[in-house]
C-alpha positions, 0 to 999 in steps of 0.5 A, a space after each residue: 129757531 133763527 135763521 140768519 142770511 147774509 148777502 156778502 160782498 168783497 166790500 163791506 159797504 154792499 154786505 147785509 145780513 138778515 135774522 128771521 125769528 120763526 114761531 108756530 104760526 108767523 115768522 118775524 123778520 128783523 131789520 136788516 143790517 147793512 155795511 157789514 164788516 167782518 166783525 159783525 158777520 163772525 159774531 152772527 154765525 158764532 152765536 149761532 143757537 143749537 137749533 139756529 141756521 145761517 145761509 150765505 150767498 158766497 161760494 165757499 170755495 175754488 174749483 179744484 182744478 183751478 187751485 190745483 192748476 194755480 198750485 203746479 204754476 207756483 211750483 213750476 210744475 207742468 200747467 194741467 192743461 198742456 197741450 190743450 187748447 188755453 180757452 177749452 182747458 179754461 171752460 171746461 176744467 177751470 171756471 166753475 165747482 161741481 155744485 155751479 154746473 149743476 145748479 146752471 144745469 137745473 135753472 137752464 135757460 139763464 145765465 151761469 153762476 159767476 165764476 170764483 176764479 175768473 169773474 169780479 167775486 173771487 176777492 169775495 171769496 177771499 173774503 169768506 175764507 178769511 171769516 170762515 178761518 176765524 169762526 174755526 179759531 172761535 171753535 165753529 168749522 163750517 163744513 162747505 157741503 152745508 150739513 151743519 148749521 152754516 150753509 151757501 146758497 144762491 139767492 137767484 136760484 132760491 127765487 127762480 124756484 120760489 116763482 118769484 119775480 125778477 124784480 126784488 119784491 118784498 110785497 111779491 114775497 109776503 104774498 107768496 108767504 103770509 105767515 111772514 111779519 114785515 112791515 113798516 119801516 122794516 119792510 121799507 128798509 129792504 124793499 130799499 136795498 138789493 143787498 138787504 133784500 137778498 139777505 133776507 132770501 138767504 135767511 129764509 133758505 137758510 130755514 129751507 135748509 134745515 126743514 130738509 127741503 134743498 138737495 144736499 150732496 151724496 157720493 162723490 159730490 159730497 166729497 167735492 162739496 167739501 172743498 169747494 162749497 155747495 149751493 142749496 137750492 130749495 125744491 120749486 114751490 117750497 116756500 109756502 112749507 117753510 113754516 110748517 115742515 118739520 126740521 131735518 136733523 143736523 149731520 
């Protein structure tokens, strides 16, 4: 099994990607590739092995208010927050997907996942539909709840319930997982650099994911996540299982 993780940016040049090759008793990392353009990171998710995972750190969509509101101004229809105060409306309706306010709800105290509308990532997001509308025309439709074998994750989050530190550490990291193969000039090149570090944490969620050790959406947040993405976060101190655990079927 490989997992693949990509840490993606708006820009090319700040865009890595990780694969993580996974045995029976170690689990080697390859060295990251950095300055991913859209072609490299479409060709790694469409190779995509049957057993294969891959995890993104983008969110995979606009909240629904926001694209609901954005839709009723193109078509000179009534704004949704009529009447309200604009910063209310804006906060409560408009900043952040179901799947944000819960995962700021669980890692509270700390800041708020940054906001796809309103915050310097929304051209990442264009970003991600672009390359998600291309791996639909290769024939691979991501569902955005992350059931298939493309998921969105939130290397922040991943540490935060990994124990690991905030400072970026691939020592930190192979102490808390032994069993992971990084060493050399391979572990230099990501201690190196944040984006091919965090890459690196979105391919072992991405392996968190297929081992069943996330919280997936049911009912209503199902329903959501499939329009606007949803984050996997691994359950706290699951990263010393990632090796062992057997896999969770694919829906």
């Amino acid at each position: 099994m490989r997992t693949v993780g990509i840490d993606l940016s708006a820009s090319p040049d700040n865009t890595a990607a990780s694969v993580v090759t996974w045995g029976s008793a170690h689990a080697v990392v390859e060295p990251p590739r950095a300055r991913c353009r859209d072609a490299e990171i479409v060709g790694l998710l469409a190779g995509l092995g049957a057993d294969d995972r891959a995890a993104v750190d983008t969110p995979f969509g606009w909240p629904v208010g926001f694209v609901q509101a954005v839709a009723a101004h193109a078509a000179h229809q009534p704004w949704p927050g009529r009447g309200l105060d604009s910063t209310v409306h804006r906060l409560s309706s408009l900043r952040f997907r179901r799947t944000d306010q819960l995962v700021w709800d669980a890692l509270k105290p700390g800041q708020p996942p940054l906001s796809a509308p309103f915050d310097r990532i929304g051209a990442m997001v264009a970003r991600w539909a672009h390359i998600e509308d291309e791996l639909a025309v290769r024939g691979r439709a991501v569902d955005r709840a992350g059931t298939g074998d493309i998921c969105e994750v939130y290397p922040r989050a991943t540490r935060q319930n990994w124990r690991l530190g905030r400072v970026r550490s691939v020592a930190e990291l192979v102490h808390a997982a032994p069993w992971l193969r990084c060493d050399g000039e391979v572990r230099a090149a990501y201690e190196s650099s944040e984006h091919a570090f965090d890459a690196l944490v979105c391919a072992l969620t991405a392996r968190a994911v297929a081992q069943g050790l996330t919280r997936p959406p049911v009912g209503a947040d199902l329903e959501m996540a499939r329009i606007e993405g949803w984050i996997h976060v691994p359950v706290v101190g699951s990263l010393p299982r990632l090796l062992g655990h057997e896999r969770a079927p694919t829906a």
